[in-house]
N, C-alpha and C positions, 0 to 999 in steps of 0.2 A: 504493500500500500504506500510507504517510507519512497519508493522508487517509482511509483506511479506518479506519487503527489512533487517532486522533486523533477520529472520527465515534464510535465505540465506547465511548471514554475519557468522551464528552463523553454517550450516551447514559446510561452506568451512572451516570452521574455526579443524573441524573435521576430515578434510582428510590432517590435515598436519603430517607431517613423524614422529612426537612423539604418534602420536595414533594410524599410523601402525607398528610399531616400538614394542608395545606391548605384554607379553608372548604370550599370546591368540591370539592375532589375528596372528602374528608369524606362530602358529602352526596350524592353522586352517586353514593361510594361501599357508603352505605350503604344508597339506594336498590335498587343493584344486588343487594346482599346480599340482601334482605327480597324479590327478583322472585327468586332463587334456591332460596330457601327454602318460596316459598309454593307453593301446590297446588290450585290451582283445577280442582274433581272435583266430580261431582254425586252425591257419596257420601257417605254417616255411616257409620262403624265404629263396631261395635259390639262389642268382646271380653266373652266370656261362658263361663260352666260354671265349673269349677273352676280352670284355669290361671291364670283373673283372680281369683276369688272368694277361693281359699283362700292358706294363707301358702304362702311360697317352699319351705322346710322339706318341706311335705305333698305340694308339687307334683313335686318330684325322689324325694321316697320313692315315690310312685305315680303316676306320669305317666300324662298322659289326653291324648286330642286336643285342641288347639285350633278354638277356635270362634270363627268370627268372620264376625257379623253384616253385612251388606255393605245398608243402607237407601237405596234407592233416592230421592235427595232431590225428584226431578223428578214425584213421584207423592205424593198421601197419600189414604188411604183415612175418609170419613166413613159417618155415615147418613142417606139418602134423604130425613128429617126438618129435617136441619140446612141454614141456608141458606148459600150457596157463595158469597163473596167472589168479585166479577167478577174481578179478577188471576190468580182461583187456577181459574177453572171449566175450565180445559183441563186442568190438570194434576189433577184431582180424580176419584176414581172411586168408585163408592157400593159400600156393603156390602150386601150381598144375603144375609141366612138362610134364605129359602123350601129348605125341602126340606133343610137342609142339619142335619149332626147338632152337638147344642151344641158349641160352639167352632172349629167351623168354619162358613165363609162363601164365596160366590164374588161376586169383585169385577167392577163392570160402570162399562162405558164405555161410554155412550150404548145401542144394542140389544146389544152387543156384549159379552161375560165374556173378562176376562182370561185369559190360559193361560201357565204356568210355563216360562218358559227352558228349552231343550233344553242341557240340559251334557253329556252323553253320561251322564246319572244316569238307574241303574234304579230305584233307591226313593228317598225323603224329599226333603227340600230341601235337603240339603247335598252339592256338589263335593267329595269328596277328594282330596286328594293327600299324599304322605309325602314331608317333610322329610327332608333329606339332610347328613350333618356329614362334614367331611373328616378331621377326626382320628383315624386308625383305633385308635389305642390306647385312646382314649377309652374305648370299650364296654368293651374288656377289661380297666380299669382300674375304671370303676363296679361290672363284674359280677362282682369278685374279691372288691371289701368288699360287697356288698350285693346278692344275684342279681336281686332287681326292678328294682334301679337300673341294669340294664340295659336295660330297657325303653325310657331316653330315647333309645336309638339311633332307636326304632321311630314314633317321634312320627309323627304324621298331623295334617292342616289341613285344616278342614271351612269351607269359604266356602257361607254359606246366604244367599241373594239374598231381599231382603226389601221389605215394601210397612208406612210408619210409619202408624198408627192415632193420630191427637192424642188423640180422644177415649176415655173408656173405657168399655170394652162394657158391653152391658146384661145380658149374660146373668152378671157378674161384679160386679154393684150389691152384692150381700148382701154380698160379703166387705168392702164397703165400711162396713156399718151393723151385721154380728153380733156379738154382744155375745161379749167376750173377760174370760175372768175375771183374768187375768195381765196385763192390761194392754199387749199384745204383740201387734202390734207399737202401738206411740203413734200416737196421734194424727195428728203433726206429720208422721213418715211414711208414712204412710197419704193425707193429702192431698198430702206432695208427689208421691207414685206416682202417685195418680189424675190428677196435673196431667197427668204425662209422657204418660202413656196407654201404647199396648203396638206391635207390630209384628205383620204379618201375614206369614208365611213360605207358599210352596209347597210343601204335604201336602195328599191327600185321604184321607178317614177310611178305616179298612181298609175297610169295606162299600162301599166306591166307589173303589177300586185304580187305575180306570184311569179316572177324573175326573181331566182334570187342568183344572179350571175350579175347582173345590175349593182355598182357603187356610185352614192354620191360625192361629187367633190363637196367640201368644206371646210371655210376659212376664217375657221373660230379662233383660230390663234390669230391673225391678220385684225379681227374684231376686235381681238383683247388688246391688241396694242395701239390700232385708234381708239377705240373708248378710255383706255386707261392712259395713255400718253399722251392724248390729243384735244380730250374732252376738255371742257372749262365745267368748276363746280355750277354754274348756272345747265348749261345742256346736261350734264347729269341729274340734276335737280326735275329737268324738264320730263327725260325720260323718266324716272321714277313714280312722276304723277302721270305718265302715259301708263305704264305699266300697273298701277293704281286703279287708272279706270279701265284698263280691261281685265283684271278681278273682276269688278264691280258687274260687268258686262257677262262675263260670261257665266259669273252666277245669276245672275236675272234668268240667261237665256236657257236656262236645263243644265249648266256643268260645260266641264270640258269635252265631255262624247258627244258634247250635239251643240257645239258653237265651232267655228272657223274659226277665228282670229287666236292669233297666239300672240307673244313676246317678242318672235323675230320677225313678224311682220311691224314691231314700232321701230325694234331695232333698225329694221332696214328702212323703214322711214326717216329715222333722226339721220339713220348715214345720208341720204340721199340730202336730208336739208342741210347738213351741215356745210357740205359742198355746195349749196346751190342758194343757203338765205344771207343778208349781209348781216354784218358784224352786229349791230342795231336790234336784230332780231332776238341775238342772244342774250340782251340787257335785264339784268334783274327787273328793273321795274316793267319790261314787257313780257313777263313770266305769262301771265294772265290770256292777253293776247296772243301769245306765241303758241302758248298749249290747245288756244279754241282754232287758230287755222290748221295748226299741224292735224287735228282733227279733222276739219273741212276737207284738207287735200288729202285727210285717207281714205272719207268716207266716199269722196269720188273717183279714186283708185281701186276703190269696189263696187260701184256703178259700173265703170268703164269696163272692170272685170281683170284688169291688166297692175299687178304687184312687179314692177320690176325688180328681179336680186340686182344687189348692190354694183356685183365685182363679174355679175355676169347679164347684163339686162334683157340680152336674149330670153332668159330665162324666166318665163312668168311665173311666179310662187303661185298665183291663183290656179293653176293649170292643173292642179294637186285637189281642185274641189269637185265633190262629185255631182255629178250630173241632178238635177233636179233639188242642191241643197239652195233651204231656205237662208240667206244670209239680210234680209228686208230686218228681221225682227233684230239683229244685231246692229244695224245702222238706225233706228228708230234709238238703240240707250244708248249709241255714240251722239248721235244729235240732242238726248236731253240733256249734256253736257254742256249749258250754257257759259256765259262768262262768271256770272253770277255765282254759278255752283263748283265751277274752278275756282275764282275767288276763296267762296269758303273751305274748296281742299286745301288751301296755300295757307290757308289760317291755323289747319289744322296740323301738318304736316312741314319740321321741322326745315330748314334750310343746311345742308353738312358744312358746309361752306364757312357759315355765319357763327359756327360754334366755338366753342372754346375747349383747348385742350383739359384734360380731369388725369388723376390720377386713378388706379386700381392696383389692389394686391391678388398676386399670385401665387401660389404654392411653389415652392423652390423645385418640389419634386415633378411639378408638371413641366416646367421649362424646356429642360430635354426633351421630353418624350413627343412633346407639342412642337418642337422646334423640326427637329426628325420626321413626321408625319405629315409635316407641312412641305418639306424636302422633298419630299415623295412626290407628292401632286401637285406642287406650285415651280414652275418658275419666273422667272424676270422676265417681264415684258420688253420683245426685243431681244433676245437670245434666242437660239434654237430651242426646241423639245429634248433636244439629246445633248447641250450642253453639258455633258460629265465635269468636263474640268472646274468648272464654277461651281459644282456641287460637292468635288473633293478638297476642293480648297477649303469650302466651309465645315467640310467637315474635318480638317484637319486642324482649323481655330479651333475646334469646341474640343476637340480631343486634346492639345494641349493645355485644359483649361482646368487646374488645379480643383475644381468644385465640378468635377464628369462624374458622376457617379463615384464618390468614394468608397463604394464599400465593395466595387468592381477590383479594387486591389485586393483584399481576404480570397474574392474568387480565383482570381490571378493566382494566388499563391498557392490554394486550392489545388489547382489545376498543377500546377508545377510539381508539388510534392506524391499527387496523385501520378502524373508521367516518370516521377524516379521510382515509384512503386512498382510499374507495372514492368520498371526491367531488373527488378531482383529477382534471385532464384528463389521458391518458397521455400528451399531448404537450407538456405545460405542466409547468415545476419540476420537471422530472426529478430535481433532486438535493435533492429534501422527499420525495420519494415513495422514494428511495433511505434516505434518515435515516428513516422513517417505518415501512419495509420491516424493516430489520434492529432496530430496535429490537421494534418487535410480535416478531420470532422472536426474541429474546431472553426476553421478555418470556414468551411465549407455553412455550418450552424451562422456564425457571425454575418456570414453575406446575405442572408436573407433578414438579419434583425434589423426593426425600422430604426430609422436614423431620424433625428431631428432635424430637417430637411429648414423650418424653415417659411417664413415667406417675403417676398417680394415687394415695394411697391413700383412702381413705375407710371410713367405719362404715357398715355393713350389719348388721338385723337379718331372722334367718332368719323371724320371726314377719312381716312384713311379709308384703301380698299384691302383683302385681305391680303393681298401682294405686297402691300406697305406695311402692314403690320408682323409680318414673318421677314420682311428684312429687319425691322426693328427689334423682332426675339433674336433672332441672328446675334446681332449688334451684343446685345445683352448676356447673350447664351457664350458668346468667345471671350470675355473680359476674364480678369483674375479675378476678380471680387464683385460678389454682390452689392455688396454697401461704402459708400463713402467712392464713387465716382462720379467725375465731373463732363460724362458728356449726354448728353440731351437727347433724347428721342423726340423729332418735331420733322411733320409735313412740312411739304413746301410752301405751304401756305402759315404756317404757324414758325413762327421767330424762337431760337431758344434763349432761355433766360439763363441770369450767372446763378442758378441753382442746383444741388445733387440729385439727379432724375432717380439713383434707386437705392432705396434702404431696406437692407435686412431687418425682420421683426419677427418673432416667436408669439404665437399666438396659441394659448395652453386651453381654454374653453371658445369651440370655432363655435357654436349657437351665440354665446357672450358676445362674441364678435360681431357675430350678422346683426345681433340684436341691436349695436350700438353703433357702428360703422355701414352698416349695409339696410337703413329702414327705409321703407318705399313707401314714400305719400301718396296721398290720391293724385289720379292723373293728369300729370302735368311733362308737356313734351321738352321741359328746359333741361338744360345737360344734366343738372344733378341730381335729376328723376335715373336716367337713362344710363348713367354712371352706376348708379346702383342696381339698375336690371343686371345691367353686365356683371359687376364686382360680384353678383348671386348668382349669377350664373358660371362663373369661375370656378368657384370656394366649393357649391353644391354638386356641380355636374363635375369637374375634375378633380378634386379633391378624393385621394383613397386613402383608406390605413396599412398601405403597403409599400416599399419600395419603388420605385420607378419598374428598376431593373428584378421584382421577385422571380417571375416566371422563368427568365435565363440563367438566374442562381440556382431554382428549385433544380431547374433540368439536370444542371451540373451537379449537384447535389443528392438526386434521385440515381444519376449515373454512375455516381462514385460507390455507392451502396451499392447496388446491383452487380455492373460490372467487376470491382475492385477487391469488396470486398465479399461479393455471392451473398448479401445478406438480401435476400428477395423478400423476406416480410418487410421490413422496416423499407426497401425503395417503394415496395406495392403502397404504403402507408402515405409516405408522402406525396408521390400521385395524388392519393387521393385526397390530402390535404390541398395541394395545389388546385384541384377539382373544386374543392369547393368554394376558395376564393374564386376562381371564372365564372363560376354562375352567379356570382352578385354582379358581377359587370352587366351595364349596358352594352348594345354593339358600339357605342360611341367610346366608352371607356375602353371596353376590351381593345378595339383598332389601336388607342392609342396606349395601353401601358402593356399589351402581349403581343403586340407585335413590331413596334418603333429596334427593339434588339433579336436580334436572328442567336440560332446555332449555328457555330460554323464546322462542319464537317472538316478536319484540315490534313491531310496526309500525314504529317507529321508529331501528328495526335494520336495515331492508330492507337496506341495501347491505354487511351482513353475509353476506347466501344469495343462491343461484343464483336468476337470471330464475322459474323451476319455483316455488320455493317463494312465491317473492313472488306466484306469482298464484292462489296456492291461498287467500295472506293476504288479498288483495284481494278474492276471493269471498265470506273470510267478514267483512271489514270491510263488505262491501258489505249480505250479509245481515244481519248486525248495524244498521247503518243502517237499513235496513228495517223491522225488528223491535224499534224503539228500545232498544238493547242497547248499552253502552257498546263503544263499537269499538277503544278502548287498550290492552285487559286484556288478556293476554298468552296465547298458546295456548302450554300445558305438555306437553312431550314428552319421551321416554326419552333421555336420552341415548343409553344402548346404542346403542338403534336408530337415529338420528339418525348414529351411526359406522358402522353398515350403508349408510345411504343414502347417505353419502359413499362407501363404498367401491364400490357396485353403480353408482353414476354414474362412477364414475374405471375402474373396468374395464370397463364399455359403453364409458367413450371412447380407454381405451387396446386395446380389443378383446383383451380377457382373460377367460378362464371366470369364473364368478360362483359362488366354495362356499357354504357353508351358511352364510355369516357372513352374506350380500346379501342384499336381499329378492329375492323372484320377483317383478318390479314386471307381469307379465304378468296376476299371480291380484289382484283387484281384493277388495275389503273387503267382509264381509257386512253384509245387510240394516240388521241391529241391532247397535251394538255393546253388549257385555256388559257391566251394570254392574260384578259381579262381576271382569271382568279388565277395565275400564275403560282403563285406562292405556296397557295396551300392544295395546291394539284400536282406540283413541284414536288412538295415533303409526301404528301402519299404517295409518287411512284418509289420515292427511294426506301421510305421505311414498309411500305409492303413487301417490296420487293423482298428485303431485308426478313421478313417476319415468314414471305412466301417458303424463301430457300432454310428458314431453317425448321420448318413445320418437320416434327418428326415421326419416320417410316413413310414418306412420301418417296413416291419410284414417279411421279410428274417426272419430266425433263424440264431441264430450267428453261431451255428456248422456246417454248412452248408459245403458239400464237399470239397469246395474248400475255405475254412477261415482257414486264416492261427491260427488259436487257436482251430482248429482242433487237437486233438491227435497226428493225422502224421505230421503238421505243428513244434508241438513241440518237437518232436523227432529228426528234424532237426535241430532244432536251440539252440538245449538244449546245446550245444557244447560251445555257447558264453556265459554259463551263470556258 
């Protein structure tokens, strides 16, 4: 006992800040940081519409679905004309207009036309699914000051699987060279859009419903960078109350399945006037006037029947309505839009422009996680989709950044002592592998104990878009210090002051807090109302009693027991302890605190995972080899999932039923997997596969049709490696 307790003293003794402190572990550590945080996916995000475009302010008065473009980086789309770089001729597919109506195309590989992703969608290109918030007060509290601001319960997420276009179409040249008398958009914009080129989504034009060989061009990202780098807070202002009153509209008219008009038919109205009204028009004080004509020449742009798109005017948006639709009773509640009754929307509905910057506090431990996830689906307006290098620089600030997770060091160490473990002999130095043993569970116990993380406050302006406001976490996120710095977060329209923008504060009773920093008067749309919707929505919606980083510790942790030390009760246990923090998440939470840190599978980790996974690695090192493919880069997997697969292997071998947490290692991985859900189609072909080959007394052959270490299996997923 004398020699346990003295082995203990002498381990802790190890983990003090002069021995992480060291070159080595320094760099080995920070190494490990930067493989934790990266994400090697054959995907560009692309966020779009309004959630990104417009200010924060416009976005909670009228909440609209989220959009987000999912661009397939393993593919791009040219034309027939242009010659194909040998690197790229596999991955290349020509655009085909024969037969097809302006702005649509059907993409061909070799004799063969593309065909759209089966998501279980009956119309367009976009997946939905509706976000989910656990706050149940929440609604009840937005929809007491403000009835629409209840809407953000109901948010929806539209994942549209997409094919990038570098070039830009011919049927969209003129908007390149027509003469603009406003000067609008410049120059400078104009050729940087035409660099970007555009995206091809999965639509076929009404008159071909059931083509699904048919793709639409679309130039969302083009949009996002006039609306967000071109707009004045007045024309954004303007659209918001256009976008306002068609709510308004097509709840009178029966809902969205039985109204016409959408969002991008205002959108491509303001593009069109932007270009085409004088500067005069755009004046605050003809807010009034400007919103009642912009209405006039839309409601006879649906007389005429003729919607010209922006970037392609051939193109009539209208052409898409069916045959015999009523659209009279939708122009009757655009025309009771009088002056009068814009008027009282302007009264009602705040200007983002005119506001004044506020403060709010954050949870220290959301920063990361929120920063990271924002990474994923946002970039800088004006950059490519696939700008990598902008997004590894930023993540290499935040990873030198002394407050990254600290308790990712215990892991780290974890991890190390458990890799000297796994190359002693059992029978050799029993009492290093004993020292060796309890320190890792030390070590391994410590990384997941919550840490006093902490919170934030910082200046937030409601005029920002969320584009502005995730460079601002940026900003925040790469500093050494939370507290006691002197630089400013402030739009372009807001001046900063000689003040410290963010201070560190401990907050020990958070109800206390809300109750006395976060109290919400009756309705009133002035900043410090709307400051405190936000500041509640912070604190309640991200706010956990967990780690950032719990779920990537658990895994490591689960893994160490199981693999290291064959102790299968106690890994089964924690599984299922991690099981039971996931089901208190929302989807909102869960996206961001189980999935912002991956596992990283790494070759030189082998003696971290069971016999199973190391020869799944060895497959794909092998096929990498083959394919002149760097073989070190690391396969990124869910954590989550990766604690299923510990646990569906620990109760196969303690011969225990397998709930809903385990995979069915029986149902093998489909064909293709989906860019769209990439990630987590990704980790079950590896860890079935994994769970498939070691099912035991199985006489299957592993090449078996449908395994995914099939040929065609690796053809797919060669793209993550």
């Amino acid at each position: 006992m004398q020699g346990i307790l003295t082995t203990r003293i002498r381990l802790y003794k190890s983990m003090t800040s002069e021995d992480l402190q060291t070159c080595s572990f320094k760099k080995d550590y920070f190494e490990f940081r930067k493989v934790l945080s990266s994400k090697a996916e054959p995907v560009g995000h692309l966020t779009c519409g309004s959630f990104f475009e417009m200010p924060l302010l416009y976005f909670l008065s009228n909440p609209t679905d989220i959009d987000i473009m999912y661009c397939d980086m393993t593919l791009c789309a040219i034309f027939d004309h242009v010659t194909i770089p040998a690197r790229l001729a596999r991955n290349v597919l020509t655009i085909d207009t024969k037969d097809c109506h302006v702005g649509f195309a059907r993409l061909r590989n070799g004799a063969e036309y593309l065909c759209k992703y089966k998501l279980d969608m009956e119309e367009g290109p976009a997946y939905t699914y509706q976000l989910s918030f656990k706050t149940t007060c929440l609604r009840a509290v937005l929809g007491k000051i403000y009835n629409r601001w209840g809407n953000i319960w109901m948010l929806g997420k539209d994942n549209v699987y997409a094919v990038s276009c570098p070039l830009w179409p011919q049927d969209a040249h003129k908007w390149i060279t027509r003469k603009r008398s406003n000067g609008w958009p410049s120059n400078e914009t104009i050729i940087a859009i035409v660099k970007i080129g555009c995206q091809l989504v999965s639509k076929p034009h009404a008159n071909n419903r059931n083509d699904d060989t048919q793709w639409r061009y679309s130039f969302s990202q083009a949009e996002t960078i006039l609306i967000h780098n071109n707009w004045t807070g007045v024309q954004k202002y303007i659209y918001h109350l256009l976008r306002i009153i068609k709510t308004d509209v097509v709840n009178k008219c029966g809902g969205k399945n039985k109204t016409f008009i959408s969002n991008y038919y205002f959108k491509t109205l303001m593009l069109w006037a932007c270009e085409e009204k004088p500067s005069v028009f755009w004046e605050d004080r003809n807010i009034v006037t400007s919103v009642r004509e912009l209405l006039l020449d839309f409601i006879e742009r649906l007389i005429e029947g003729n919607v010209p798109h922006y970037f392609m005017p051939t193109n009539n948006l209208m052409d898409v309505l069916q045959c015999g639709s009523d659209i009279y009773g939708e122009i009757r509640s655009l025309l009771s839009y009088t002056e009068d009754r814009i008027l009282e929307l302007v009264g009602l509905e705040p200007k983002a422009y005119q506001m004044t910057p506020g403060y709010i506090v954050m949870p220290n431990q959301s920063l990361y996680p929120l920063a990271f996830t924002l990474s994923n689906f946002l970039y800088l307006p004006g950059n490519k989709v696939d700008d990598k290098q902008l997004k590894e620089s930023k993540i290499l600030s935040i990873c030198s950044s002394n407050y990254f997770f600290p308790e990712l060091e215990y892991l780290h160490k974890g991890i190390m002592m458990q890799l000297q473990l796994s190359k002693l002999n059992t029978c050799e130095n029993q009492k290093r592998r004993e020292e060796l043993i309890i320190s890792a569970e030390n070590l391994f116990d410590k990384s997941i104990q919550k840490f006093g993380y902490g919170f934030t406050r910082f200046r937030i302006h409601l005029g920002w878009s969320l584009s502005e406001f995730y460079q601002q976490l940026w900003r925040l996120c790469g500093g050494e210090k939370f507290q006691n710095r002197n630089q400013m977060l402030y739009s372009g329209s807001c001046r900063p002051m000689p003040v410290t923008a963010f201070t560190s504060c401990y907050v020990r009773d958070e109800d206390d807090y809300l109750k006395n920093h976060c109290s919400i008067a009756p309705y009133n749309m002035g900043t410090t109302n709307l400051f405190s919707i936000l500041q509640y929505m912070m604190l309640k919606e991200i706010t956990v009693p967990l780690n950032s980083t719990y779920f990537v510790c658990s895994a490591y942790r689960a893994n160490f027991f199981c693999n290291a030390l064959c102790n299968y009760r106690r890994a089964l246990e924690l599984c299922k302890e991690a099981n039971k923090h996931r089901d208190c998440f929302s989807n909102f939470r869960g996206h961001l605190f189980m999935e912002h840190l991956h596992f990283p599978l790494k070759h030189e980790w082998c003696g971290l995972y069971d016999k199973y996974i190391q020869i799944v690695l060895g497959f794909i090192r092998l096929y990498r080899a083959e394919t002149n493919r760097n073989r070190m880069i690391p396969v990124y997997i869910s954590a989550v999932q990766y604690l299923s697969y510990i646990y569906t292997r620990c109760s196969r071998i303690l011969n225990e039923p397998i709930a809903d947490f385990g995979f069915d290692y029986k149902r093998l991985c489909r064909d293709r997997i989906n860019i769209t859900m990439y990630q987590n189609q990704f980790t079950d072909a590896i860890l079935r596969t994994a769970l498939y080959i070691s099912e035991p007394h199985s006489h299957r052959p592993i090449y078996g049709s449908r395994t995914f270490i099939a040929k065609e299996e690796y053809s797919v997923c060669q793209v993550a490696f």
